[in-house]
GUZANU-107144 format. One line per field, with one value per residue (C-alpha): residue number from 1; residue in three letters; chain; x, z, y. Coordinates in Angstrom, 1 decimal, always signed. Example, Ala and Ser with C-alpha at 12.3 -4.5 7.8 and 13.67 -1.06 7.14 Angstrom:
! residues 2
seq = [1:2]
type = [ala:ser]
mol = [A:A]
east = [+12.3:+13.7]
up = [+7.8:+7.1]
north = [-4.5:-1.1]
//
This chain:
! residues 437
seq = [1:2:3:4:5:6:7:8:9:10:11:12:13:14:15:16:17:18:19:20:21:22:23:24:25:26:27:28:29:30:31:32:33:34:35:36:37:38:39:40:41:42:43:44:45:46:47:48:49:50:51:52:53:54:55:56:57:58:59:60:61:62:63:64:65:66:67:68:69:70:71:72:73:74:75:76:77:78:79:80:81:82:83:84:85:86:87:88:89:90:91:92:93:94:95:96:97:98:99:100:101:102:103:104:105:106:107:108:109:110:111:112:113:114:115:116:117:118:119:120:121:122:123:124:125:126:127:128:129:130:131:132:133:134:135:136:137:138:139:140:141:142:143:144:145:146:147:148:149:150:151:152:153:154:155:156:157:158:159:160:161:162:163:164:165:166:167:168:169:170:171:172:173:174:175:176:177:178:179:180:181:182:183:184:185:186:187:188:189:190:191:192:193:194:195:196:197:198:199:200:201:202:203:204:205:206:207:208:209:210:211:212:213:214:215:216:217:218:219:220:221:222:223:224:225:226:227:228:229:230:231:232:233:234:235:236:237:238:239:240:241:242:243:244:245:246:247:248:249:250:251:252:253:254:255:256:257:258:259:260:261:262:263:264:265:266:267:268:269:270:271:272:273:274:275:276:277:278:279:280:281:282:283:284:285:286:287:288:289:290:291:292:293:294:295:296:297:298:299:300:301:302:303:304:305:306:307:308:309:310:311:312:313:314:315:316:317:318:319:320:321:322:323:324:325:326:327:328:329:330:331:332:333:334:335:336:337:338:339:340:341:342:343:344:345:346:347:348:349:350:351:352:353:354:355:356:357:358:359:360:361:362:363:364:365:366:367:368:369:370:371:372:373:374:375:376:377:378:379:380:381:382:383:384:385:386:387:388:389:390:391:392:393:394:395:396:397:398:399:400:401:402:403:404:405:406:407:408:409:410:411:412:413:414:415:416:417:418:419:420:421:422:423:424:425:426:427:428:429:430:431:432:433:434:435:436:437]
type = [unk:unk:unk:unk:unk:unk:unk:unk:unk:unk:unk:unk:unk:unk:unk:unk:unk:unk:unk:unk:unk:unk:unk:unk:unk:unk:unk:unk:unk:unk:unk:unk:unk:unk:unk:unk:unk:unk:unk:unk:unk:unk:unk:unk:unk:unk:unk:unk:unk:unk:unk:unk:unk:unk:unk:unk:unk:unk:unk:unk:unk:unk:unk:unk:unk:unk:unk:unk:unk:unk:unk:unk:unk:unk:unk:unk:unk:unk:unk:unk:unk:unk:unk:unk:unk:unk:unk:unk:unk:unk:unk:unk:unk:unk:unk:unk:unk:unk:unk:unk:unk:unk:unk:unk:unk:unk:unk:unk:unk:unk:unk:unk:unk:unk:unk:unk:unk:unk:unk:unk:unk:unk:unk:unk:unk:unk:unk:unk:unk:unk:unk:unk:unk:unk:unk:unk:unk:unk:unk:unk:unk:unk:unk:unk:unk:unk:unk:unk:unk:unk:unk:unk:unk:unk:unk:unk:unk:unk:unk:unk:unk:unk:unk:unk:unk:unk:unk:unk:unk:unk:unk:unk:unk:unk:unk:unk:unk:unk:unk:unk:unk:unk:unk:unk:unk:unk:unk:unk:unk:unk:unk:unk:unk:unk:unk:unk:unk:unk:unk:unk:unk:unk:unk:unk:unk:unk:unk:unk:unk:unk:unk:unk:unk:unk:unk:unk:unk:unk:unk:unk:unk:unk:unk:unk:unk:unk:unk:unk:unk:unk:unk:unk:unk:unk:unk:unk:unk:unk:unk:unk:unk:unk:unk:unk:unk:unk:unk:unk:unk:unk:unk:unk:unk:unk:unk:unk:unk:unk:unk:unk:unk:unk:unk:unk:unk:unk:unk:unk:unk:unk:unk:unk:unk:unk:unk:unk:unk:unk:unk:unk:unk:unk:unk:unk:unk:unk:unk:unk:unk:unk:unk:unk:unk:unk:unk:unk:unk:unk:unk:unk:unk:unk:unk:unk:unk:unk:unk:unk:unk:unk:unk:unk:unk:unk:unk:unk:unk:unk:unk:unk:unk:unk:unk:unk:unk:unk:unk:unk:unk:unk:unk:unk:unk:unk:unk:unk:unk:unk:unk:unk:unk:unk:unk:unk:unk:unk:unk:unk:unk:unk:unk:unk:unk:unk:unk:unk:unk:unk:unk:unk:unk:unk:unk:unk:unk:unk:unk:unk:unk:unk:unk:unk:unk:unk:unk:unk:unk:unk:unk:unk:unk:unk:unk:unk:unk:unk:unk:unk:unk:unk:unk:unk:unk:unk:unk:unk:unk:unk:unk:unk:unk:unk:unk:unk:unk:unk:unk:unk:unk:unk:unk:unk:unk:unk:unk:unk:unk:unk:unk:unk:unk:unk:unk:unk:unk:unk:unk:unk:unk:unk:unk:unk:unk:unk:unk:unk:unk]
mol = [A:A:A:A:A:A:A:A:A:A:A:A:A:A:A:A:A:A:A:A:A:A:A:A:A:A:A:A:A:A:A:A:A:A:A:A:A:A:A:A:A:A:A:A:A:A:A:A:A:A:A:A:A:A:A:A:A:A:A:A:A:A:A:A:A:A:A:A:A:A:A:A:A:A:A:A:A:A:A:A:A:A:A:A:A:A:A:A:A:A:A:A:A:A:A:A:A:A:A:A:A:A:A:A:A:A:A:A:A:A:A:A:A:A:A:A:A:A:A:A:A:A:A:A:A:A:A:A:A:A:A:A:A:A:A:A:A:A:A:A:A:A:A:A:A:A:A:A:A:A:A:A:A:A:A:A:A:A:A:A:A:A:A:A:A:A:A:A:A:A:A:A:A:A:A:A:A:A:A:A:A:A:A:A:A:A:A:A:A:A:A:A:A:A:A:A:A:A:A:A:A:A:A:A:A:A:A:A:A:A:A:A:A:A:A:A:A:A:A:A:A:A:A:A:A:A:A:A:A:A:A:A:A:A:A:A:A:A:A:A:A:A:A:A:A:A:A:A:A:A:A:A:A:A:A:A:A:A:A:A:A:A:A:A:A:A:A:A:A:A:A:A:A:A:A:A:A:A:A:A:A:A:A:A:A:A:A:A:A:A:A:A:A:A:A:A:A:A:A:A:A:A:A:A:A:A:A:A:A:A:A:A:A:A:A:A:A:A:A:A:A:A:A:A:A:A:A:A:A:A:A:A:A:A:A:A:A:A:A:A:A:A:A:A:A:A:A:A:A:A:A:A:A:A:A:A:A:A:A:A:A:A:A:A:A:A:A:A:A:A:A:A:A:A:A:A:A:A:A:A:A:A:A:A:A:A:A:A:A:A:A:A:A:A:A:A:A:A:A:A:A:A:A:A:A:A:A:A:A:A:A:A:A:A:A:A:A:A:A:A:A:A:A:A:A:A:A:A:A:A:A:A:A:A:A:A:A]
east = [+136.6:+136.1:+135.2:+131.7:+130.7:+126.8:+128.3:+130.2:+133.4:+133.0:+135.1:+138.5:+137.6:+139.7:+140.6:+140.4:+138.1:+137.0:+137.1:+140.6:+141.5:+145.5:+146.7:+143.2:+145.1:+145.0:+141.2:+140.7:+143.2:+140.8:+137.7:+140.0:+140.8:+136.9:+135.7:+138.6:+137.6:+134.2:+135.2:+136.5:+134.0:+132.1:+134.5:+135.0:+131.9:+131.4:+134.6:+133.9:+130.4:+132.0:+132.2:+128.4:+126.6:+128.3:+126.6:+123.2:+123.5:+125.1:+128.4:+131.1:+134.7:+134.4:+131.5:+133.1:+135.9:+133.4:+132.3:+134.9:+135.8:+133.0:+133.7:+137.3:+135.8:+133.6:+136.6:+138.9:+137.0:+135.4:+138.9:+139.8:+136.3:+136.5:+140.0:+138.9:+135.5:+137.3:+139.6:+136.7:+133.6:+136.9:+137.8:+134.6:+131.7:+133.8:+134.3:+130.5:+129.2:+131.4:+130.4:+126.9:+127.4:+128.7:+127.2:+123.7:+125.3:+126.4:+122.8:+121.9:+123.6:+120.7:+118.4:+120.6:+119.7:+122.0:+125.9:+124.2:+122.4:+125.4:+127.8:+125.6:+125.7:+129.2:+129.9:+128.3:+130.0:+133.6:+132.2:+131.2:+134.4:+136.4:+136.2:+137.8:+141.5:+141.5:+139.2:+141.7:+145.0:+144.1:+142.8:+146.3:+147.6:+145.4:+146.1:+149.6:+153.3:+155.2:+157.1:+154.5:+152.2:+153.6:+152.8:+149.1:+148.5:+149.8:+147.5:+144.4:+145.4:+145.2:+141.3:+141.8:+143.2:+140.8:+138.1:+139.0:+140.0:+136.2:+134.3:+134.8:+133.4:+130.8:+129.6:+129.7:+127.9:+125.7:+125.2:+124.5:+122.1:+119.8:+121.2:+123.7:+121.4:+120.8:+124.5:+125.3:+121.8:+123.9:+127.5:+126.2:+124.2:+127.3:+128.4:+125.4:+126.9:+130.5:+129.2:+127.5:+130.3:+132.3:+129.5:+130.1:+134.2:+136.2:+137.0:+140.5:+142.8:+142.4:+138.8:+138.0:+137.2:+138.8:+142.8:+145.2:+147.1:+150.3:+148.8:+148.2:+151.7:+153.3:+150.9:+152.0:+155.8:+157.8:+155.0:+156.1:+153.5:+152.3:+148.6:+148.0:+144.6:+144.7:+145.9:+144.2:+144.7:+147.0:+149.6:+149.6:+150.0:+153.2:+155.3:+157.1:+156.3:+152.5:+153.7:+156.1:+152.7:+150.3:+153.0:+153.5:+149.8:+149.3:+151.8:+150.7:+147.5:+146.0:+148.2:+145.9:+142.8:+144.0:+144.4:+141.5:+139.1:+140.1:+141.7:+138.6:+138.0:+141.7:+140.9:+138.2:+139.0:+143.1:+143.0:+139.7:+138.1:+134.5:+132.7:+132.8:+136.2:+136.8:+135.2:+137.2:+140.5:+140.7:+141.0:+144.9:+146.8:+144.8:+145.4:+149.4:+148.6:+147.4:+150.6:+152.4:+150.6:+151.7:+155.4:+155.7:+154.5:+156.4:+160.1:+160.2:+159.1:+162.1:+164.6:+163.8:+163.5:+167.0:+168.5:+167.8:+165.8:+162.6:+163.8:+165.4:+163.0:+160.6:+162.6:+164.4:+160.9:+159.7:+162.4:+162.3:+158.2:+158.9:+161.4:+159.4:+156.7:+158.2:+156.9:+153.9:+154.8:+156.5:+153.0:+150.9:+153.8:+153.5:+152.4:+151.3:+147.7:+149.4:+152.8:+150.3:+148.5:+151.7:+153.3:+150.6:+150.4:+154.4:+153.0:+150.2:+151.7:+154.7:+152.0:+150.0:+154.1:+154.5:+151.3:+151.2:+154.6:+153.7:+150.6:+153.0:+154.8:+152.0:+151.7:+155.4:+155.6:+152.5:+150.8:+148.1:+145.0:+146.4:+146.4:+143.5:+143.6:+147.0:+145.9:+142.4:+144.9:+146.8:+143.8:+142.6:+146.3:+145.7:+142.1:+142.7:+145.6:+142.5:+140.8:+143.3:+143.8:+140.0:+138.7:+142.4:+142.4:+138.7:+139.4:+142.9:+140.5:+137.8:+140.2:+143.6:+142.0:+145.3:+146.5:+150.1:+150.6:+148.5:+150.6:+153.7:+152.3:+151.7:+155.3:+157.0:+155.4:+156.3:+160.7:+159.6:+157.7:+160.1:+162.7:+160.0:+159.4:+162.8:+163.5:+160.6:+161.3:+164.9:+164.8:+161.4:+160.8:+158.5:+157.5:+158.7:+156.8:+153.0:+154.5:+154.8:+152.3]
up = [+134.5:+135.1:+138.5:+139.6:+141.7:+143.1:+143.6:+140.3:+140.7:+139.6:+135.8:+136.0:+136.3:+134.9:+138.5:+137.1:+139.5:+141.4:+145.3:+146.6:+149.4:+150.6:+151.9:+151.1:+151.7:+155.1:+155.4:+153.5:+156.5:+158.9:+157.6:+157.9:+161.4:+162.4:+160.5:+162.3:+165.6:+164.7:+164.2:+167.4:+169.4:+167.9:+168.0:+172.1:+173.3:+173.6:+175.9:+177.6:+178.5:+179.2:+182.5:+183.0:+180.4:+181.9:+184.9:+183.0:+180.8:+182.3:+180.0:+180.8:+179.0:+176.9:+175.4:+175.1:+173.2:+170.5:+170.5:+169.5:+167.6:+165.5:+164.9:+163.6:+161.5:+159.5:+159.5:+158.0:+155.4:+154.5:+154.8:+151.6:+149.7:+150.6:+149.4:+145.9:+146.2:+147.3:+144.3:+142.1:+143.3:+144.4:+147.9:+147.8:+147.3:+148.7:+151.9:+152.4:+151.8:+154.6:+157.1:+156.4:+156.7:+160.2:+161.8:+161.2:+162.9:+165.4:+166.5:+166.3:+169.1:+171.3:+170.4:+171.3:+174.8:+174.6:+173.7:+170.4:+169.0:+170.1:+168.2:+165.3:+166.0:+166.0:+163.3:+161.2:+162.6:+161.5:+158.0:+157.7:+159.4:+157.2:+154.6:+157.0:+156.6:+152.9:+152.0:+154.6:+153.1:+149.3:+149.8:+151.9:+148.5:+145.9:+148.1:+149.9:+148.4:+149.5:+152.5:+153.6:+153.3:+157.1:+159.1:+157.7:+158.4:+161.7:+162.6:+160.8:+162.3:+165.7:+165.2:+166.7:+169.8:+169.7:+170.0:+172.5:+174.4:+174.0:+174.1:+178.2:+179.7:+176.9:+176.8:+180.4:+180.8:+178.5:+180.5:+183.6:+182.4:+180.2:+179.4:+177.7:+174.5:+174.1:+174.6:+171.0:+169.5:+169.7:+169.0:+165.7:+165.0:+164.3:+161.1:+159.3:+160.0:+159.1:+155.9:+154.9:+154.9:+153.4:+150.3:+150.3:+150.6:+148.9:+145.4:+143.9:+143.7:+140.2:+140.0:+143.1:+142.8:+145.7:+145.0:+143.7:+141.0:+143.4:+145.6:+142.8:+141.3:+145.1:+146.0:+142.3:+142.8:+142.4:+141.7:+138.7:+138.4:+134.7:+134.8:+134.4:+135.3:+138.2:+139.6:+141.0:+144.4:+143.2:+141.2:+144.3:+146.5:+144.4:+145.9:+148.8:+149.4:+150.0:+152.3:+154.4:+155.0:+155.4:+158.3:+160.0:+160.1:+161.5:+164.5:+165.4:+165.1:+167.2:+170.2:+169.4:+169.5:+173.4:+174.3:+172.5:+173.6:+177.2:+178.5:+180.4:+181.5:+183.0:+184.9:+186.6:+186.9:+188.0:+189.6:+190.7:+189.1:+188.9:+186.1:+186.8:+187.3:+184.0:+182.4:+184.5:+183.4:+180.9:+177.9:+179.2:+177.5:+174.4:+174.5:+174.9:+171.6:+169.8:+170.4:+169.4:+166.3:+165.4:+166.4:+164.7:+161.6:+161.8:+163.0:+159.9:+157.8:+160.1:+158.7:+155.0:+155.0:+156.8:+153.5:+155.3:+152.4:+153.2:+153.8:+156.5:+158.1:+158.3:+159.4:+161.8:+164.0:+163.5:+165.4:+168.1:+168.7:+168.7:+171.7:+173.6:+173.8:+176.1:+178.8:+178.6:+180.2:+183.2:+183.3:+184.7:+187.3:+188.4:+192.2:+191.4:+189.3:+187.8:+187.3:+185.3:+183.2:+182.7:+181.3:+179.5:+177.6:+176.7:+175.1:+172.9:+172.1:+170.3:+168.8:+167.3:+166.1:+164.7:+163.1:+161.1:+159.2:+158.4:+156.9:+155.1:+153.5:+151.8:+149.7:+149.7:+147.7:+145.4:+143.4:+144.0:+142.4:+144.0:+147.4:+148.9:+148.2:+149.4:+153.1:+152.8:+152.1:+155.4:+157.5:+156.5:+157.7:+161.2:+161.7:+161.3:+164.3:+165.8:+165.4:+167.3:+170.2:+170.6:+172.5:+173.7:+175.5:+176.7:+177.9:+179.5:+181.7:+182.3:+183.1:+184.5:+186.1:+184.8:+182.7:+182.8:+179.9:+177.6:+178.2:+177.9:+174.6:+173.8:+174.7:+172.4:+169.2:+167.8:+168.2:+166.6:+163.5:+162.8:+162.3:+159.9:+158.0:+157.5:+156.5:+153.8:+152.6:+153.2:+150.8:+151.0:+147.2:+144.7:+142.9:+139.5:+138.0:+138.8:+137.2:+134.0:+134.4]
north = [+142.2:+145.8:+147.1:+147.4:+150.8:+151.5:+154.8:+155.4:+157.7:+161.5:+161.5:+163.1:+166.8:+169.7:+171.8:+175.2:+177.2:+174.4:+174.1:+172.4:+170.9:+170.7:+167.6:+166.0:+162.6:+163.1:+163.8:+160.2:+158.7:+160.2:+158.4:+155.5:+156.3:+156.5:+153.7:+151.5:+153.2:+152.1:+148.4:+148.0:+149.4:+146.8:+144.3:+145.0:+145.2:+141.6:+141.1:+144.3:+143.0:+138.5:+138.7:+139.9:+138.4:+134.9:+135.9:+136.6:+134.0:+131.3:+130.8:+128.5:+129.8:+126.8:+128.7:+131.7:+130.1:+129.1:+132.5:+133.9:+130.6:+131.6:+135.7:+134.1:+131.3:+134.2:+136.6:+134.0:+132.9:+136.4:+138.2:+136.1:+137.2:+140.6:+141.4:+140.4:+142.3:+145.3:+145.0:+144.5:+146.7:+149.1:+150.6:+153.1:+150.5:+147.8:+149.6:+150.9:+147.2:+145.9:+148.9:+148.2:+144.6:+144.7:+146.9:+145.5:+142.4:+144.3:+145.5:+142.0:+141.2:+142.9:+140.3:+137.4:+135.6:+132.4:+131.5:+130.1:+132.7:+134.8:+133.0:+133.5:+137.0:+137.0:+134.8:+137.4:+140.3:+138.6:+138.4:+142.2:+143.4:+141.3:+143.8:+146.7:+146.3:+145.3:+148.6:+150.7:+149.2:+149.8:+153.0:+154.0:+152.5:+154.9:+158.2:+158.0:+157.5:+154.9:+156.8:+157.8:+154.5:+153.2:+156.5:+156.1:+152.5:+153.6:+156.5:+154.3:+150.9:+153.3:+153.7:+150.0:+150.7:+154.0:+151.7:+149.6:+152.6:+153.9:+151.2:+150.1:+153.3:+153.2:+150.0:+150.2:+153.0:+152.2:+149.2:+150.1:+153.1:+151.1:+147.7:+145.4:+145.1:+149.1:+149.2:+147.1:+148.8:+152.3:+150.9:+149.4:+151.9:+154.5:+152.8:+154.5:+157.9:+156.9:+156.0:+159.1:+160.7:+157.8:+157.9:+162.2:+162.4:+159.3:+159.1:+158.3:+160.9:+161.6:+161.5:+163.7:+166.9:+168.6:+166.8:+169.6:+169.0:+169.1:+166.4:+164.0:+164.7:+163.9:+160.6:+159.0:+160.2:+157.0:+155.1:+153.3:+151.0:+149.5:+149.1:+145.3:+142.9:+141.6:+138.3:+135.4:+134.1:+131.0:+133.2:+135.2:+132.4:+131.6:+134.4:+133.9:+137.6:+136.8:+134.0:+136.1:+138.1:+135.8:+134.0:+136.6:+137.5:+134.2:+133.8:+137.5:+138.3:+135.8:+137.7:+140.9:+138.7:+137.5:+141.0:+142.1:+139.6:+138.4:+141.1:+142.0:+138.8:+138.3:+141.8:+140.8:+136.9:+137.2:+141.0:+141.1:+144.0:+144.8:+146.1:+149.7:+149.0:+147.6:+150.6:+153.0:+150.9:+148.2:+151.1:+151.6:+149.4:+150.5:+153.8:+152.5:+150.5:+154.2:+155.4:+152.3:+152.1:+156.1:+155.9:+152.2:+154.0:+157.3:+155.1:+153.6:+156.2:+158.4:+155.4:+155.1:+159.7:+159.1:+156.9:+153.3:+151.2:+149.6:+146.5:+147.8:+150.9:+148.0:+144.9:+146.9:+148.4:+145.5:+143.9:+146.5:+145.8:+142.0:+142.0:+144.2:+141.6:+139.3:+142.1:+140.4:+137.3:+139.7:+141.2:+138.1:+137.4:+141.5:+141.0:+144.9:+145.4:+148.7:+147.3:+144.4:+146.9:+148.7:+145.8:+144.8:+148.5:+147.7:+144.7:+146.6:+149.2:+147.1:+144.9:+147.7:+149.5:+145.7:+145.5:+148.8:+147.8:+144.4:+145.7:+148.6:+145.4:+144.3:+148.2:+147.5:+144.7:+144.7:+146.7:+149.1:+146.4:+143.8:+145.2:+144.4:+140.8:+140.4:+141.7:+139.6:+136.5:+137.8:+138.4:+135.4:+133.6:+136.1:+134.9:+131.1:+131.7:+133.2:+130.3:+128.2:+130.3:+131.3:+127.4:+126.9:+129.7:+129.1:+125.7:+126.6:+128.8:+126.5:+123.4:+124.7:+128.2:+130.0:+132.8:+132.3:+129.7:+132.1:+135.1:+133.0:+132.3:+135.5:+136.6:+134.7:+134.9:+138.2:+137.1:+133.7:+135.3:+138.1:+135.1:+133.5:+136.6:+137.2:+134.0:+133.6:+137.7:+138.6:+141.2:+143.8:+144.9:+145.4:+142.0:+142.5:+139.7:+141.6:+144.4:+143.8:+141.0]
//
């Protein structure tokens, strides 16, 4: 079935005398970068905000568990959906119906006044941000070669840590000028101007008006993909490749999600801070993950420029980020607060360097159409860890009073799924079968 567009793609233009932008590709990663900047300001605000609105509203940590519980219930099933409507509508319409989608869920948190009508809240949010890393992944696919595929999920994927870096002092401040639901009314709000430009910029490379003739040449060098219709789930899911993502999506993400979503709440809980203090602080170990995300990106790109093959640019920084997790289990035992946050920043930053190859493997090993719905298939795997570790950590809280076993958790993870994934994928290449399919 042909792809659907509300905003139908300019026809490939003769570039004689038209206006040109060099390195346009780069631009397109910057919209990526903001719109992924945008998702987790939205996506933070909430823990930022946990340790006052339990205050307010009376929440128990059980209740936050099911929160969260239900932004990972939405964002697992929706990650799925969303890589094939991405595929189908394709990355420009794809990606505007998701922005708009969650950031009018986003505002909706303003008018939520119990742990119910905030889990409905969230539970809506998950679906609409579902579509973000499919639409980011694909379009990486459409407008970057493949060595330079990782340093662009990296400086993208580092619009996450971005986000959580802004959104403490601003949903603080925000906060304690006006009040918690002004503060999600503005956060959600921003998605409307990300997506004017979004609507004015993207087009594929050969159909925009601005690509030179050179940039087009250099994005499909080595390319070598046959067109072919796409493939459904189930043939998909009969690749060990697909699994090998979707695994290690699994064991890993749900460690983000900790840090993501309780981070906050361990601040204030375990060391005590208040929530001017939170604002003033708990963006460190995100800006840590920004540069993790960057250098994870640009290492393996360094190896496979250097002669290494991809299998082993990727495996190979991927192993570095996974040892380096274990600081996180130092962290909770650190009698020091900034030795803590320290350690904790060691800990993002080598999830975020992890994170932006294993989402490089999926570009890697599939083609270009399939992309999307091979990283909605892994977000899906990621959110469904989510889903475990969002009312066992709740009630871990509520019943032992303790964060040690969850960083202990979060620790060991990364080692144990680098085994997996080398295990189900020990070779990275393209799957020849979809090629030719």
């Amino acid at each position: 079935m042909p792809a659907l567009d509300p905003f139908p793609p300019l026809p490939e233009v003769s570039r004689k005398g038209r206006f040109h932008l060099r390195h346009l590709r780069w631009l397109i990663c910057a919209l990526l970068l903001f719109a992924s900047t945008k998702n987790y300001i939205d996506r933070e605000a909430l823990s930022v905000l946990k340790p006052h609105l339990q205050g307010v509203l009376h929440w128990s940590e059980s209740d936050y568990g099911w929160i969260i519980f239900a932004f990972e219930l939405a964002y697992a099933g929706m990650m799925i959906v969303f890589g094939k409507i991405i595929d189908w509508l394709g990355t420009r319409a794809g990606f505007a119906l998701s922005m708009v989608w969650w950031s009018v869920a986003s505002m909706a948190h303003a008018f939520a006044s119990s742990a119910f009508s905030f889990g409905v809240a969230r539970f809506f949010l998950g679906a609409g941000e579902a579509g973000n890393f499919p639409a980011s992944i694909k379009a990486v696919a459409e407008w970057f070669p493949e060595k330079e595929r990782a340093l662009a999920t990296g400086i993208f994927n580092a619009g996450t840590n971005i986000g959580a870096v802004l959104a403490p002092p601003i949903v603080v401040w925000l906060t304690l000028r006006w009040s918690w639901r002004e503060a999600f009314v503005f956060t959600g709000s921003l998605g409307f101007i990300w997506l004017a430009f979004w609507i004015w910029i993207y087009q594929v490379p050969r159909q925009h008006p601005w690509a030179t003739a050179e940039e087009i040449r250099y994005i499909e060098s080595g390319s070598g993909e046959a067109k072919a219709p796409r493939i459904s789930w189930r043939k998909l899911l009969g690749y060990r490749e697909a699994w090998g993502f979707i695994l290690g999506k699994f064991m890993t993400d749900p460690i983000w999600w900790f840090y993501v979503f309780w981070l906050p709440s361990y601040l204030a809980q375990a060391r005590g801070f208040t929530l001017e203090e939170i604002g003033y602080f708990a963006w460190i170990p995100f800006l840590a993950a920004d540069i993790g995300s960057v250098l994870g990106g640009w290492f393996s790109g360094f190896l496979i420029g250097r002669g290494w093959s991809v299998n082993g640019g990727r495996k190979v920084t991927m192993l570095i980020c996974a040892l380096s997790m274990p600081s996180g289990i130092a962290a909770v035992f650190a009698g020091n607060v900034w030795l803590a946050l320290a350690l904790i920043s060691v800990s993002t930053s080598a999830h975020q360097g992890w994170s932006a190859n294993l989402f490089t493997l999926a570009s890697d090993m599939f083609p270009k159409k399939d992309v999307a719905t091979v990283v909605g298939l892994g977000g899906a795997g990621g959110a469904i860890g989510g889903m475990i570790i969002a009312p066992l950590a709740g009630y871990t809280l509520q019943y032992l009073h303790s964060y040690v076993p969850l960083f202990m958790i979060c620790g060991v993870m990364h080692p144990l799924a680098i085994l997996m994934v080398q295990l189900v994928i020990p070779k990275v290449r393209r799957v020849p079968e979809l090629e030719t399919a």
